[in-house]
LOLUM-362769 format. One record per residue: x, y, z of N, C-alpha, C in turn. Coordinates in steps of 0.02 Angstrom, whole numbers, plus 50000, padded with zeros to 5 digits. Example, Ala and Ser with C-alpha at 12.3 -4.5 7.8 and 13.67 -1.06 7.14 Angstrom:
<tivos>
506604971650390506154977550390506604983550390506424988850354506844994750357506455000250394
</tivos>
This chain:
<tivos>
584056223660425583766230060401584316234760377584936236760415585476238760392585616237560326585796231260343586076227860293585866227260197585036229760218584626229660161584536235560111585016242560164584866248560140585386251360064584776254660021584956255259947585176263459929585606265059913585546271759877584926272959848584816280759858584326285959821584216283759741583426283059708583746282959650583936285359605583896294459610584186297759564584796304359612585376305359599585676311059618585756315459585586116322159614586486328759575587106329659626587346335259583587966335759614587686342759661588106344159725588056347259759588446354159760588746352959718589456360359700589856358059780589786352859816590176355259868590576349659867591526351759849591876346659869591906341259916591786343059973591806337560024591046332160036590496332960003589846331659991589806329259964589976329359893589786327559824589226327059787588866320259778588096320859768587786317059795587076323159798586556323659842586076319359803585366317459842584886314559820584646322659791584266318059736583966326659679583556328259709583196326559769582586331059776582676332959844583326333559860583536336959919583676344259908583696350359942583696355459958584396358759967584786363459979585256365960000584926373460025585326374960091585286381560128585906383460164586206389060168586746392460158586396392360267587156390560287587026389260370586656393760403586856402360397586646406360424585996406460422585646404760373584786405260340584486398960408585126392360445584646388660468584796389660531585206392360542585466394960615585856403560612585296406060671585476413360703586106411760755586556416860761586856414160814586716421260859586686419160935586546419561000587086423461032587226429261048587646431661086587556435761168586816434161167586636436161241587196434261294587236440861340587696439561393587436441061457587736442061518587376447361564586876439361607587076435461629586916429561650587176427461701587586428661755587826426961796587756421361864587076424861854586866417861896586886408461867586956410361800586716404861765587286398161784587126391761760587796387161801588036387861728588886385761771589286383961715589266380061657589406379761592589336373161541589926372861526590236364061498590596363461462590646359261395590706361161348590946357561278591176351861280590986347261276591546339961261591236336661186591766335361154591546332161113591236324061107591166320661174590956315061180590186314561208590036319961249589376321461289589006326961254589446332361214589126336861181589306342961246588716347961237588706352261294588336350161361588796350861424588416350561479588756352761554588156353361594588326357361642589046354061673589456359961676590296358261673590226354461743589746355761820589786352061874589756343361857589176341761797589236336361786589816331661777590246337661720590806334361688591336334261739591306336261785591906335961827592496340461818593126340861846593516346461838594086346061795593826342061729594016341261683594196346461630593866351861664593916359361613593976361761644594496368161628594796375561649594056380561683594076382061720593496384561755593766393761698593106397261698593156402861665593446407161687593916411661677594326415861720594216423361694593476425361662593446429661661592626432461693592526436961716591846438261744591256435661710590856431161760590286427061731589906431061678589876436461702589436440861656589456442861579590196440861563590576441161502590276435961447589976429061506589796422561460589286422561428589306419461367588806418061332588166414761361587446416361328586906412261373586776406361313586636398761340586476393961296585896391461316585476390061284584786387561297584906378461279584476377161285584436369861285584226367861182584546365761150584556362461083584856366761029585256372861086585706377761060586296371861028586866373760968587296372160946587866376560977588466372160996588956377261022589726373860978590006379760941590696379360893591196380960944591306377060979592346378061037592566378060993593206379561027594016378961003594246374160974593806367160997594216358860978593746354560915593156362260890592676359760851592776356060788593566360760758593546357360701593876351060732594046347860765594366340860771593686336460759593276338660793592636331860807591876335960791591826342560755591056343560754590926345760789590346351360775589786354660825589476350960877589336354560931589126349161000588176354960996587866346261021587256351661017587196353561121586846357161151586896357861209586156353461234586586351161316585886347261324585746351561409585776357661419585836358561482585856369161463585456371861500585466378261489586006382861536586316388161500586996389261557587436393061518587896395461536588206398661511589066396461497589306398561436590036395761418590366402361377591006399361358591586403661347591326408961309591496417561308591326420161262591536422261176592336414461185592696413661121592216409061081591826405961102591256398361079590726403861040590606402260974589856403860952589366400360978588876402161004588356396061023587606400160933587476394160926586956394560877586326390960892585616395360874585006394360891584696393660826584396385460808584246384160774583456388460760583306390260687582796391860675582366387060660581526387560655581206385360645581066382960586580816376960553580586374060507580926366460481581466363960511581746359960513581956354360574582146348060587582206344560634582966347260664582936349960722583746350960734584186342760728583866341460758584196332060779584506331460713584246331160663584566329560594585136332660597585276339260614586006342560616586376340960662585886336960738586246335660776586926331160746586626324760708586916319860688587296321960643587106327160577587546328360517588186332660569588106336460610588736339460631589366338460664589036328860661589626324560690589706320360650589676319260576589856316760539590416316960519590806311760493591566311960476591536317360409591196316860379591236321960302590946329360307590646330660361590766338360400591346339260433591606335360490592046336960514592586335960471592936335260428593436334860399593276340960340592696342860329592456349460270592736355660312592666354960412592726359860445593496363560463594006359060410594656360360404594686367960361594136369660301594206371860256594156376460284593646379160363593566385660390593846387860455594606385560451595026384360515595436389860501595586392260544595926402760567596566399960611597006400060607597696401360661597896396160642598616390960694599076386060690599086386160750599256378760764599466373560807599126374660872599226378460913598536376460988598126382460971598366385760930597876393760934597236392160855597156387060833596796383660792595806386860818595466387460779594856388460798594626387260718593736387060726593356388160676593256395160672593096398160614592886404360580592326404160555591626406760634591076406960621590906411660557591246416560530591036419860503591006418460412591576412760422591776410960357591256404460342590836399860399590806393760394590026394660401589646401060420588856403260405588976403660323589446404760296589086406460226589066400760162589236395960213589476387660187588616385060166588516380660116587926378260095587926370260141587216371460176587186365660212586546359160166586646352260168586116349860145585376350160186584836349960142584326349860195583906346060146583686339560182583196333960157582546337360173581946333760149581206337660156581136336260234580716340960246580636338360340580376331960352580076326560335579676323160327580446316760317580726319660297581406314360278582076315360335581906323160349582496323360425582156317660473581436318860470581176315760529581426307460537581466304960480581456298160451582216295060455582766298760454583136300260468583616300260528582976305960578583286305260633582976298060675582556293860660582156289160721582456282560661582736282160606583196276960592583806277160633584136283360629584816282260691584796281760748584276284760762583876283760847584056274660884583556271960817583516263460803584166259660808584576262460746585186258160730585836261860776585846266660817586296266460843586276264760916585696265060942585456262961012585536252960983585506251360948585536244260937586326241660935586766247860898587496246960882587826245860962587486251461015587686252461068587556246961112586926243761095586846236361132587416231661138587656232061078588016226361045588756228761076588856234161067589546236761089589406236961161588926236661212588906237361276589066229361323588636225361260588786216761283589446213461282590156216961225590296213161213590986217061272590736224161309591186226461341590936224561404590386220261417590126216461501590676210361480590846206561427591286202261428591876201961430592236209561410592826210461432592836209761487592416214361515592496213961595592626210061630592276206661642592266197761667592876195661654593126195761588593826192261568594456196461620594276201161620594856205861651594696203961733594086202961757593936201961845594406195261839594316190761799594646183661806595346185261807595336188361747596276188961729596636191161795596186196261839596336198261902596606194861954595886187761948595816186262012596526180162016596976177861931597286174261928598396178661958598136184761934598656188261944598696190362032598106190862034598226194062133598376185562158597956181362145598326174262180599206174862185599536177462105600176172862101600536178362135600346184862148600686190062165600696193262230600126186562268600126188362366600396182462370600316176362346600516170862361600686165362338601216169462271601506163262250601296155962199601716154762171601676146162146601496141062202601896139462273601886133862311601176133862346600776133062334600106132162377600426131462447601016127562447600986122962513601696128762572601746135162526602266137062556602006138262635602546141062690602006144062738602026152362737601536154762785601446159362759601476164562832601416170662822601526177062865601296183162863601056187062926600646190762909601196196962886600756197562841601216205362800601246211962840600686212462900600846219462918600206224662877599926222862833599716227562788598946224862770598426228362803597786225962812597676222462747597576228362703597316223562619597786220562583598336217562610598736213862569598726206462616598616205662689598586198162725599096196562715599106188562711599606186062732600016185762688600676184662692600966181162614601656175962636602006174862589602216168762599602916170162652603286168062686603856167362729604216171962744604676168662649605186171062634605066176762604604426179962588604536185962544604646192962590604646197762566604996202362607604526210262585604296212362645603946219262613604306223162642604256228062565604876233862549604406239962550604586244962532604456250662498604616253462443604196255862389604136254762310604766258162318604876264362347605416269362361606126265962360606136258862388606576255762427606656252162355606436248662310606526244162253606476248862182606216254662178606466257862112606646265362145607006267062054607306275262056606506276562022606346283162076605866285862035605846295062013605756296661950605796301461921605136304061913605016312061925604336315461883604706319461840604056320361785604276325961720604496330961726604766335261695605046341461695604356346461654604156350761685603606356261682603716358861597603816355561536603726359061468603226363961476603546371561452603026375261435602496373061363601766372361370601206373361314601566378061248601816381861271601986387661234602706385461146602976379361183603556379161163603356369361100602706370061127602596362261086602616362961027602746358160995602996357460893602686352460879602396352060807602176345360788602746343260732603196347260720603816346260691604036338760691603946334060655604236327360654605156330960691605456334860673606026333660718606056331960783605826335360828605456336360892605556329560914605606329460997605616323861037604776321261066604586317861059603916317761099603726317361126603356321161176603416321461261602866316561283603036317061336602666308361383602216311661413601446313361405601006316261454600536311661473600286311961525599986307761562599256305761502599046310261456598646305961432598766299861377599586301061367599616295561328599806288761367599866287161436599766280061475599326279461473599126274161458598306270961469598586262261491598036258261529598146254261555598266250161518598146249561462598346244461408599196246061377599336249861395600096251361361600106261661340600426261661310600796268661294600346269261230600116278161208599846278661171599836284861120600066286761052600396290461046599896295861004599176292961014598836296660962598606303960949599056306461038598706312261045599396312861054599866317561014600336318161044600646324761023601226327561073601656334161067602226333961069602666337061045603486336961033604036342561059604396342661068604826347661104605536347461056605776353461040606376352260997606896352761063607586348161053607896346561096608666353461063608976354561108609766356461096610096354961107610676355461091611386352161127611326356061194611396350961226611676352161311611076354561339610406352661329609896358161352609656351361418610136348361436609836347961514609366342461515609266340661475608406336061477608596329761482609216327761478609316318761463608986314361515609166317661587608786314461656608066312161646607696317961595606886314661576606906312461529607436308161485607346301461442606996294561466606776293461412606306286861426606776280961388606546276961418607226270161410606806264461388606826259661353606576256161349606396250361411605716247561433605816242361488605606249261568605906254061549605436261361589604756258361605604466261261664603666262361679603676265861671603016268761641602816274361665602036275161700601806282361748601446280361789600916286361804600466287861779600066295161755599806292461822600046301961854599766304961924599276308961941599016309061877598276313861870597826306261872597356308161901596796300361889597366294261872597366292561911598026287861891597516280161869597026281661921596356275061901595846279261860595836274361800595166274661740594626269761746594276269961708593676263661686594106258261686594656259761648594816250061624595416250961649595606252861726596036251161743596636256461782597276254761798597916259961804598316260561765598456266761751598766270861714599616269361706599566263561715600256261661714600596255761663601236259261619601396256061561602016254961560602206250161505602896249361513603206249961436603886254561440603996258261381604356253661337603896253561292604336246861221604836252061175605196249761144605396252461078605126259061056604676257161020604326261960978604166268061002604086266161085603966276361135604536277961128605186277361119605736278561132606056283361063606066288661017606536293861082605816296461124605866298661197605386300561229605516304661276605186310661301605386313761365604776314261416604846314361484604436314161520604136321161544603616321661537603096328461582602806325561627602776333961671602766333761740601866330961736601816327461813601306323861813601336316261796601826315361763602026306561761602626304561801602746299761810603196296961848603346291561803604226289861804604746286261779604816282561861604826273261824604996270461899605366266261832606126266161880606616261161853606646256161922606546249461891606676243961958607486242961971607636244162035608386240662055608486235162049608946230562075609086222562055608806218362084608246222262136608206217362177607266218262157607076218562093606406219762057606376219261991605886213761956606086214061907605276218661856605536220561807605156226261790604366225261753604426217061747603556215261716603176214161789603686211761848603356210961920603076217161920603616222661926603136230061935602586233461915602606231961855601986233161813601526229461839601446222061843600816219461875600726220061950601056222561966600986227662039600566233562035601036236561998600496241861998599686244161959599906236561907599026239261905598536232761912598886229861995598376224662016597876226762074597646225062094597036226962149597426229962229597906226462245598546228762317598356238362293598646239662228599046246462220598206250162217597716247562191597066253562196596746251262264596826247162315596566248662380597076252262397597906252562400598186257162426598176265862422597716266862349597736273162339596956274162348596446271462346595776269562384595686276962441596056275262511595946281962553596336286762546596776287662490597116292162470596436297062446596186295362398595796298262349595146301662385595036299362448594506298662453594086308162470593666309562435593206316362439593886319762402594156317862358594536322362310594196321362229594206328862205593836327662156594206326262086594896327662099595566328562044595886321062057595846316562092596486311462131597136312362083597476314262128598336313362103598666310162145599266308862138599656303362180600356307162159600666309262220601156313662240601796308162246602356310462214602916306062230602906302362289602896307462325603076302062408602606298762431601846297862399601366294062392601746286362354602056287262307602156282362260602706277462300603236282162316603926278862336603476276262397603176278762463602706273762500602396266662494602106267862438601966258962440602056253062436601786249162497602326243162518602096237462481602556233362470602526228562433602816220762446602506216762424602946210962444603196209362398603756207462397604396203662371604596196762376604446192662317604816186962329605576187062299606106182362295606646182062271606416184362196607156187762168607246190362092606806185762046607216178062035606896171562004606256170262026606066171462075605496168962098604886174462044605316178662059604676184362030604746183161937605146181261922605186178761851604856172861834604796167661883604396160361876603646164961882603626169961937602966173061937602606172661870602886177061835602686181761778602816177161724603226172361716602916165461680602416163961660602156161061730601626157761764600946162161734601016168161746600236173261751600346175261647600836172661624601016175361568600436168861531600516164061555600466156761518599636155661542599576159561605598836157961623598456164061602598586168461585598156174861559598336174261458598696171761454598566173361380598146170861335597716167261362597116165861334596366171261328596746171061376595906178361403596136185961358596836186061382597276189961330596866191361263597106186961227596866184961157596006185061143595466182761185594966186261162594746192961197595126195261241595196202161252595036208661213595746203061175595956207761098595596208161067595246202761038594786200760989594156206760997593756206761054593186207961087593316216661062593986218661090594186225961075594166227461006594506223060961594486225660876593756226860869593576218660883592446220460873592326226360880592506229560953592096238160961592236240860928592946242360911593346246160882593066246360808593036239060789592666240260682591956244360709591486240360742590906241160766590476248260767591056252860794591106259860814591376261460739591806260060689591906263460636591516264760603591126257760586590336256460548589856260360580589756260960641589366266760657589546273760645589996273860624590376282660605590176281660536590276276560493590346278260429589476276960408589016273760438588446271860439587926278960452588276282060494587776290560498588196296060451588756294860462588906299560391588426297560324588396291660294588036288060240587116291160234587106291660287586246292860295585986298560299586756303360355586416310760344586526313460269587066311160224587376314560182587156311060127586616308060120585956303760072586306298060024586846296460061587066289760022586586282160024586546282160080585936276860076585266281260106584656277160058584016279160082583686276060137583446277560205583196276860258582526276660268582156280360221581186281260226581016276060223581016269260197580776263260191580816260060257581546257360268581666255960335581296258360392581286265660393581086271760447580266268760463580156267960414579146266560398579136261160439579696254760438579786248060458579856246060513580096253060560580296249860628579786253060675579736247860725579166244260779579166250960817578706252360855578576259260887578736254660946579136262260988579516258761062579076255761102579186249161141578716245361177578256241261155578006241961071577826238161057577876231261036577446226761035577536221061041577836217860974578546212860960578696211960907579246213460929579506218260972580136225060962580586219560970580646213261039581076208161059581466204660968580776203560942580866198060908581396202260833581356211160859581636214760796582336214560811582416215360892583116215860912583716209060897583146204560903583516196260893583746197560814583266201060766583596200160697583996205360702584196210560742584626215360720585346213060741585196206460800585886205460830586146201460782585746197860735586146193660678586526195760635586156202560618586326209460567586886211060600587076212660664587836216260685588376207660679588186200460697588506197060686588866195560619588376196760553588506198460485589076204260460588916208760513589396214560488590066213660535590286210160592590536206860621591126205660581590866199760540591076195260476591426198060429590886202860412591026207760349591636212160343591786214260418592146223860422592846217960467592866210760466593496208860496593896205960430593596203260378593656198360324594366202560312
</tivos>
């Protein structure tokens, strides 16, 4: 069905650079005409909300303490109703968030109350479109963290508006094809999974006990680690590496200046390796003290905020390419001594031993961090230097298979998720026509729906094909 969808057959041009052309018998309305905006205050009782651009708006208890709690009197905050639009600070990066939860937020945020006569949902979707959000550069006020939208400049912006009858059609095609996209992207991340429980269950074998099946063995001392083999020896992480935390960079002093050094913050470890996409810079001086928080190549590094994610610990090991690098506070630098070698460490620390050890650490904390002398604490077993090199051989030669469709499985989401970005941009912004299709698909629960989903999974195998070629 995707796959089948045709451009409009006649257009015009839209006068709007970033738009271009519209289907001709579409509409234009200048924002303010489709949204009032909302400045009621005087709410105090109301619960907190927060902005994310992945959930949209919602009650900030949900989101966790992931956001700066308000530090100015509740009463100050804005009131948001439920299918209110709310413009943050981080809007122009990713689009208007619509709210799904009534409550009150920042009183720097416009929140906007859609008027009547139109489907909001349609804007839900157009306001996260890649060709809005990149139009929303044009109504951006300040530099570098002090960046915002300019409600005042971006109401008088011409918005598209399809007939209602076509928002509607519109919105229950993406309804369809992205709840179907999400199937597909949800199956093929139950198979990572699995691959990664295995990859696990092959790395905790070689890393409690070794190559020799037949070695003998000894109790470690250490409830969730059992027995392990003889000769190996449990240390303290403290005892086998130098470990370093960041130095406190002021916010104040960050550059996006390509000169600039680029600082190491805990959100760029991720369990898959180092990641630079979100990143900040610090200009360096002669003699200004900082060399001690250089990053070295063959470095861990080891994010002490949530140090455990979804897919894993926060722990990476620094190639080349992070390197020049400086460390911020909240990460930890572990250099192994001689008597550790530094791919052992890494699969130490982000094997199953190191998250039962931080397990009752965490426990009824709503932030988990892991405090130096938390880190240098944990005990470990040790086999000989070589031994731990035959290790990491061994788990190198038996995981790189799973490795490899790992990878694979990840690009899939990764195109998967593009085509779905570029697939609702296309539809809100009338590149392809949807009413035909819209007319076509099975009302929920009804009978047939199985046999629609089987052809749609062929349709994402096709595009599979298509978006890897």
């Amino acid at each position: 069905m995707i796959t089948s969808l045709k451009p409009y057959p006649a257009y015009k041009d839209s006068g709007l650079p970033w738009l271009g052309h519209v289907p001709e018998h579409w509409g234009q309305r200048r924002m303010k005409f489709l949204f009032k905006e909302r400045t009621q205050k005087g709410f105090p009782s109301e619960p907190l909300l927060a902005a994310t651009q992945s959930k949209g708006v919602v009650l900030k208890e949900d989101y966790g303490a992931r956001t700066v709690t308000a530090v100015s009197g509740l009463e100050n905050l804005k009131l948001v109703e439920v299918g209110d639009f709310v413009i943050s600070l981080r809007s122009f990066q990713g689009g208007i968030e619509i709210s799904h939860a009534r409550g009150i937020i920042s009183p720097a945020y416009n929140v906007l109350c859609p008027r009547s006569g139109f489907e909001p949902r349609y804007f839900q979707a157009y306001f996260k479109s890649s060709d809005f959000v990149s139009s929303l550069g044009l109504f951006v006020t300040g530099i570098r963290e002090g960046q915002n939208v300019d409600y005042e400049r971006l109401s008088r912006a011409y918005l598209p508006l399809p007939p209602p009858s076509e928002q509607a059609a519109i919105v229950r095609f993406l309804d369809w094809a992205n709840g179907r996209l999400e199937r597909a992207i949800r199956a093929k991340q139950k198979i990572i999974t699995l691959l990664n429980e295995q990859k696990q269950a092959i790395i905790h074998q070689a890393v409690t006990r070794g190559l020799d099946a037949s070695v003998r063995l000894k109790p470690s001392g250490i409830p969730w680690l059992g027995e392990i083999p003889e000769h190996w020896e449990v240390r303290r992480l403290g005892h086998a590496t130098r470990l370093q935390t960041g130095f406190p960079f002021a916010s104040t002093g960050f550059t996006n200046n390509e000169s600039g050094t680029r600082l190491l913050r805990g959100i760029n470890v991720t369990p898959s390796g180092i990641r630079w996409s979100d990143s900040v810079r610090w200009q360096r001086l002669d003699n200004d003290g900082l060399d001690q928080f250089a990053m070295n190549v063959g470095d861990i590094a080891l994010g002490m905020d949530r140090p455990i994610i979804g897919s894993g610990v926060r722990a990476a090991s620094v190639q080349l390419d992070d390197t020049p690098s400086l460390l911020l506070q909240r990460v930890a630098r572990l250099r192994p001594t001689g008597i550790l070698d530094a791919r052992f460490l890494l699969i130490l620390l982000r094997g199953r031993p190191f998250q039962d050890y931080m397990a009752p650490i965490f426990t009824g904390i709503s932030v988990p961090h892991l405090s130096p002398q938390q880190i240098k604490s944990f005990p470990v077993a040790l086999p000989p230097l070589e031994e731990q090199r035959a290790i990491m051989a061994r788990i190198e030669t038996g995981t790189s298979a799973i490795d490899a469709t790992i990878s694979r499985l990840e690009r899939e989401i990764a195109l998967l998720r593009q085509y779905r970005t570029r697939l609702v941009a296309d539809v809100v912004t009338g590149k392809l026509d949807v009413r035909e299709a819209a007319e076509r698909l099975p009302a929920e629960g009804a009978i047939g729906a199985n046999e629609d989903d089987a052809e749609f999974i062929d349709e994402v195998e096709t595009i599979d094909e298509e978006i890897t070629e």
